[in-house]
C-alpha positions as CSV (number, residue, x, y, z in Angstrom):
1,X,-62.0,128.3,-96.9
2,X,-61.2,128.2,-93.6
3,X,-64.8,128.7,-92.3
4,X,-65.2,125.8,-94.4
5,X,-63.3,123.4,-92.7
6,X,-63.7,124.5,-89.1
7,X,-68.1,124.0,-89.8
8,X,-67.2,120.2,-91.9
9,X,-68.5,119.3,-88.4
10,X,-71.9,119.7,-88.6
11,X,-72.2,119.7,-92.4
12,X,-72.8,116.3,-94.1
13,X,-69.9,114.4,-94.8
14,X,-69.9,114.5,-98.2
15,X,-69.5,118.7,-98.1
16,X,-66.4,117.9,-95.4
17,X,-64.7,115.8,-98.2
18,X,-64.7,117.8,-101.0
19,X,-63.6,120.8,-98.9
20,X,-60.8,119.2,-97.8
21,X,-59.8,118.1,-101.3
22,X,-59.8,121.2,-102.0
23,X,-57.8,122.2,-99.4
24,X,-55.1,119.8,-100.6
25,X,-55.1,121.1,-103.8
26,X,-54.9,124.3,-103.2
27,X,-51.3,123.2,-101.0
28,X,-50.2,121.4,-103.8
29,X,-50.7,124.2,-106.0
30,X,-49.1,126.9,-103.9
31,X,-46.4,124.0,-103.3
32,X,-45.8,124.0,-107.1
33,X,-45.8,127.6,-107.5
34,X,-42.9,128.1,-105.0
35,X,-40.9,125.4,-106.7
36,X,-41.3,126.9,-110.0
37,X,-40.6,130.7,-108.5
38,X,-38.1,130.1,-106.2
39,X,-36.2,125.9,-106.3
40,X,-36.1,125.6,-110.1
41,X,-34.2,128.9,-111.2
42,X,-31.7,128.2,-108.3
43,X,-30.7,124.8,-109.1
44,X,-30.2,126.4,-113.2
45,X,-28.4,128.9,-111.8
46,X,-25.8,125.9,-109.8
47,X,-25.5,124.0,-112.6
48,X,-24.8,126.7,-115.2
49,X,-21.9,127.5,-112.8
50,X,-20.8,124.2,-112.3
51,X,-20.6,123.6,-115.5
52,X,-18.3,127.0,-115.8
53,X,-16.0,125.8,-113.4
54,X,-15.8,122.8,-115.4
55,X,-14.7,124.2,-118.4
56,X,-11.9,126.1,-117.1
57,X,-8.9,125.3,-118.9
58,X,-5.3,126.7,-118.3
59,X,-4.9,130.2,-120.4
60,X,-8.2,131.1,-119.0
61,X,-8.5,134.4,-117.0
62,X,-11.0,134.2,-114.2
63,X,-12.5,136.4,-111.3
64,X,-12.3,134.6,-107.9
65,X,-15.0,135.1,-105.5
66,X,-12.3,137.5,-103.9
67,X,-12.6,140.0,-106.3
68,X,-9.3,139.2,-107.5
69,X,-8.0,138.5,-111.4
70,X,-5.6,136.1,-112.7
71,X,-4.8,133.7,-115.3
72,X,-5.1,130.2,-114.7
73,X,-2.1,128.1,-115.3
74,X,-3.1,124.3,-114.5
75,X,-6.0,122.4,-113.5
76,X,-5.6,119.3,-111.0
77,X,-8.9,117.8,-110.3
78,X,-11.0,120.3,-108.2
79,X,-7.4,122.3,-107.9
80,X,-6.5,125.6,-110.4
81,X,-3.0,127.0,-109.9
82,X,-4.2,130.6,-110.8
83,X,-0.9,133.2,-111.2
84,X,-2.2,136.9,-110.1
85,X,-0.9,140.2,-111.7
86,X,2.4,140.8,-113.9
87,X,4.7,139.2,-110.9
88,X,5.1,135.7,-112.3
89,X,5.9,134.4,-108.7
90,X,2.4,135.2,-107.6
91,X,1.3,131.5,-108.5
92,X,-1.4,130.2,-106.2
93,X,-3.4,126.8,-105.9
94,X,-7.0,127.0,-105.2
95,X,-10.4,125.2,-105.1
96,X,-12.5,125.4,-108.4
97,X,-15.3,126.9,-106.3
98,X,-13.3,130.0,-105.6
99,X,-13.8,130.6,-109.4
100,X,-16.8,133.6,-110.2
101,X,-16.4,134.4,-113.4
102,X,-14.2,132.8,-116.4
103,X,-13.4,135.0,-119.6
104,X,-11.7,133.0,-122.5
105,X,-8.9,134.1,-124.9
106,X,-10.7,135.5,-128.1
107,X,-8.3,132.9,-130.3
108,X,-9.5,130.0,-128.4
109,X,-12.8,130.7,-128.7
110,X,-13.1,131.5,-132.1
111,X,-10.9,128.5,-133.2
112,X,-13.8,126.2,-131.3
């Protein structure tokens, strides 16, 4: 291919066009192939978790990107108050993003 286009040259023009052509689409193919390996999954991936994060509702216990457990109390726009272990002073506000993983209460989610 690339022989091909470093002779266009001193071929005729019309053999110069068509390898170029398929130059292009040969880009745009590989170009697709990365988005569809690589972009596409990624941005799923984002939006699955924002829309986790979204859902969180007080009751819910949750993993913060900390490693650390708790049980979310109140939500406040992009705001949880999450309260950590069995000492109920232990009460502390953080960004949504923070938020890993979210396990619901087996009554709530059955009663949905």
């Amino acid at each position: 291919m690339l022989s091909m286009i470093l002779t266009s040259g001193t071929s005729s023009s019309a053999q110069a066009g068509g390898g170029i052509l398929a130059t292009l689409v040969m880009v745009v193919a590989w170009l697709g192939v990365i988005y569809l390996i690589f972009i596409r999954p990624q941005k799923k991936q984002q939006k699955e978790m924002d829309d986790l994060r979204d859902s969180v509702k007080p009751g819910d216990n949750i993993m913060t990107t900390g490693g650390f457990y708790g049980v979310v109390l109140d939500v406040v726009d992009d705001t949880v108050i999450v309260e950590f272990g069995n000492n109920k002073n232990c009460r502390i506000p953080m960004n949504k993003n923070a938020i890993a993983e979210v396990e619901r209460d087996e009554e709530s989610s059955s009663e949905e």
